[in-house]
C-alpha atoms as one frame of an Amber mdcrd trajectory, in Angstrom:
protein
 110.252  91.305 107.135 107.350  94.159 107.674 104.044  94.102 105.468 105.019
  96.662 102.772 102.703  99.584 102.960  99.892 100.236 100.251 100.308 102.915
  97.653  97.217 103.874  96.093  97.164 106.371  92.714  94.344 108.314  91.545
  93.862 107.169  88.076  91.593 108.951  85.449  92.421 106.118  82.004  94.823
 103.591  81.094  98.039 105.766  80.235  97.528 106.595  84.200  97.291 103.199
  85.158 100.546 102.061  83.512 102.603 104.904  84.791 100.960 104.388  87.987
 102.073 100.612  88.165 105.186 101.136  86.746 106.476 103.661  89.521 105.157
 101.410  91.985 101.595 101.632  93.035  99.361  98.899  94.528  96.397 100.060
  93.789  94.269 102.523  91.398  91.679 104.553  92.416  89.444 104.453  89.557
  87.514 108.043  88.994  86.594 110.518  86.266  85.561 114.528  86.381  88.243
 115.301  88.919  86.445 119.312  88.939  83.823 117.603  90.410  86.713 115.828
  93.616  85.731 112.297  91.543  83.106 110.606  90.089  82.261 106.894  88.277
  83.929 106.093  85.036  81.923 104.384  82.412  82.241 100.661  81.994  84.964
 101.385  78.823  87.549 103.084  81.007  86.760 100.629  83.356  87.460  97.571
  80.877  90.270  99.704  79.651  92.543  99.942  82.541  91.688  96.306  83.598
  92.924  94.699  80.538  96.233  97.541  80.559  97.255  96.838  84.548  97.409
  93.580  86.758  96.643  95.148  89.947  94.010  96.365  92.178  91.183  98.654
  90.918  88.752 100.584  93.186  86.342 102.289  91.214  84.595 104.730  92.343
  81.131 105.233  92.618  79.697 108.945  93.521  77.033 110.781  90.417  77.990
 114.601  91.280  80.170 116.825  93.348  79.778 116.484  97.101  78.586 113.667
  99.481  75.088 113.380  99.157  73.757 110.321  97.237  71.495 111.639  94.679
  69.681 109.416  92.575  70.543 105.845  94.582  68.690 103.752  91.942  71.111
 105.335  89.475  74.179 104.570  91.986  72.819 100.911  92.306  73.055 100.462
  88.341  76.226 101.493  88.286  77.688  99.758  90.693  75.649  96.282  89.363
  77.187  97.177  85.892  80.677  97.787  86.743  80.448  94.282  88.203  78.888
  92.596  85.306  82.280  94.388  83.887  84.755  92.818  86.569  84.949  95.297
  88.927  85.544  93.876  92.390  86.615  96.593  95.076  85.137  99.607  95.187
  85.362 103.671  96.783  81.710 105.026  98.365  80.068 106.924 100.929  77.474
 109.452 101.741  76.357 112.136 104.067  72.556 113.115 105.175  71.536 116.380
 106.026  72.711 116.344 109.251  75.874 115.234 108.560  75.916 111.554 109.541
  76.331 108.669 107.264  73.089 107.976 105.058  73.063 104.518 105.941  69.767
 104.115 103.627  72.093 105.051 100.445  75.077 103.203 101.330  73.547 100.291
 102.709  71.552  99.991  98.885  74.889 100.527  97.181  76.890  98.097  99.229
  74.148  95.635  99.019  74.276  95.657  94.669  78.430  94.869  95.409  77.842
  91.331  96.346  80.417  91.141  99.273  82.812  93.071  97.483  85.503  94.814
  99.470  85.171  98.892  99.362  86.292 101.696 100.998  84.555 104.465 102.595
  85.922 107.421 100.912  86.585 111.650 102.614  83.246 112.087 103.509  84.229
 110.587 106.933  86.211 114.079 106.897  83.248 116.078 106.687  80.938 114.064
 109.674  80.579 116.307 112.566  81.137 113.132 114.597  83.677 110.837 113.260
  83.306 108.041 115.994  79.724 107.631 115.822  79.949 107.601 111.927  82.871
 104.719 112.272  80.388 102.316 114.885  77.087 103.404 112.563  78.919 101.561
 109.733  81.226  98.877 111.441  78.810  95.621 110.216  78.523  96.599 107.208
  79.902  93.975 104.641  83.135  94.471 102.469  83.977  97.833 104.418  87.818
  97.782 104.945  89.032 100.623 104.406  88.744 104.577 105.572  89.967 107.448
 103.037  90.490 110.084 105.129  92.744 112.837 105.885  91.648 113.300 109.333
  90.097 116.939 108.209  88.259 118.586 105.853  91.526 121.158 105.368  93.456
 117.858 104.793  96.464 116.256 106.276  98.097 119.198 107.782  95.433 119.843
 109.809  94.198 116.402 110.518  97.491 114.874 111.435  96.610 114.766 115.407
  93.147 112.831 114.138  94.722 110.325 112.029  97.722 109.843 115.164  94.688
 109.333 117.048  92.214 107.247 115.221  95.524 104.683 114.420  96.060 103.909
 118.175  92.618 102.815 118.443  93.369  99.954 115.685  91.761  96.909 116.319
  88.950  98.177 118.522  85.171  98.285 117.251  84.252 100.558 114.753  88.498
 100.852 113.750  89.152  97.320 112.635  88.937  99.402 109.016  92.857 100.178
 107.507  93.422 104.252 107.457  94.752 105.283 103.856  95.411 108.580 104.550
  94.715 110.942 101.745  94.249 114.452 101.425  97.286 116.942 100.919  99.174
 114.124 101.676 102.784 115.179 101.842 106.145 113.253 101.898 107.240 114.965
 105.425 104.664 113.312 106.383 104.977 109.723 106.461 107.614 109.339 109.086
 104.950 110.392 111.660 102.092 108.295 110.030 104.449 105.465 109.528 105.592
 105.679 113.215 102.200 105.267 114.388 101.298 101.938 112.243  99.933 103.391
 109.249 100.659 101.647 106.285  97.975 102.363 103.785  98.441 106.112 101.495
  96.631 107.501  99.039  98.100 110.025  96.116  96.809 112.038  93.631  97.832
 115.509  92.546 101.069 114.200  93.797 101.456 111.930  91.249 100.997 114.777
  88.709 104.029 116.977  88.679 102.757 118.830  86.220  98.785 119.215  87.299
  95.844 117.169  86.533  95.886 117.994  82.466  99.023 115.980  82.328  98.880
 111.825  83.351 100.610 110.190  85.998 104.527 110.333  86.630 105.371 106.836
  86.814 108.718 108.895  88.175 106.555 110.854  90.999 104.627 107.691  92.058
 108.141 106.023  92.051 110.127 108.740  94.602 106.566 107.900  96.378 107.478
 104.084  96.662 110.739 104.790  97.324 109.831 106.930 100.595 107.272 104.065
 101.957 109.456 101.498 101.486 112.443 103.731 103.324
């Protein structure tokens, strides 16, 4: 039998979470402020959708719109809280000015998560070089997972990347699963799928009716339905 693929759902509070795990989804990305693409929720949402779900929580940890750190003391207090909370898997990842990874920033973030497993989140999307970005930040502990939709323009666009960057599985600097997110669409997941990817990420599209209104456990479900095709 094959490895069912991971469905992961944007979730803003609890009434997301449930709808989210009732239509099917693995996992929760955990995030507030979506004007501002996602940043960390407070400890109480945190707590909340814990105790209201049984499944996997990444929370997210980014202060302020964009992908450079900001205040990394601040970042590291966060992430050392959420944990006294429970938290245990977690979304991250910054740019420097030129565009590479700011290894100083992640590298204090990753080191308050105590092993925890994380994933580094679209700023991979927005690196000028995408393979020196993946080998910069191969050793670095927890890291298992890329966000990315293989552009900045999204999916569409980065389709040829993400075709790409999946054949290289397994080889240093791609050991990482791909959950490709980012105008994610259901045409295309034959092609993905095809190509061994078996990790997706949702948001808006689990929102039928925009991101005012919760989840559709229904949405997530037709979602679900489509993977597991």
């Amino acid at each position: 039998m094959s490895k069912r693929a991971v469905l992961e759902v944007i979730a803003l509070d609890a009434e997301d979470a449930v709808a989210a795990q009732a239509g099917g989804a693995d996992r929760l990305e955990l995030v507030t402020d979506m004007a501002a693409d996602g940043l960390t929720p407070s400890r109480a949402t945190f707590a909340e959708i814990r105790a209201a779900v049984d499944i996997s929580l990444r929370v997210m940890l980014r202060l302020a719109d964009g992908f450079d750190a900001g205040d990394v003391p601040a970042l590291v207090r966060h992430a050392r809280e959420l944990r006294s909370e429970g938290a245990d898997e977690f979304v991250l990842g910054f740019l420097d000015e030129t565009g590479g990874p700011d290894l100083a920033a992640v590298e204090a973030v990753v080191g308050a998560l105590d092993g925890c497993r994380w994933t580094f989140h679209r700023a991979i999307d927005r690196t000028p070089d995408r393979d020196a970005l993946r080998k910069q930040l191969a050793d670095l502990p927890g890291l298992d997972t890329y966000l990315t939709a293989g552009a900045a323009t999204g999916v569409d666009e980065g389709l040829p990347t993400l075709l790409a960057e999946a054949a290289r599985s397994g080889e240093q600097g791609y050991e990482q699963q791909i959950l490709v997110g980012g105008g994610l669409r259901l045409d295309h997941l034959p092609r993905l799928k095809a190509a061994g990817v078996d990790a997706f990420h949702i948001g808006g599209a689990s929102r039928p009716d925009g991101w005012d209104a919760p989840v559709s456990a229904q949405a997530v479900a037709a979602w679900r339905a489509a993977l597991d095709a």
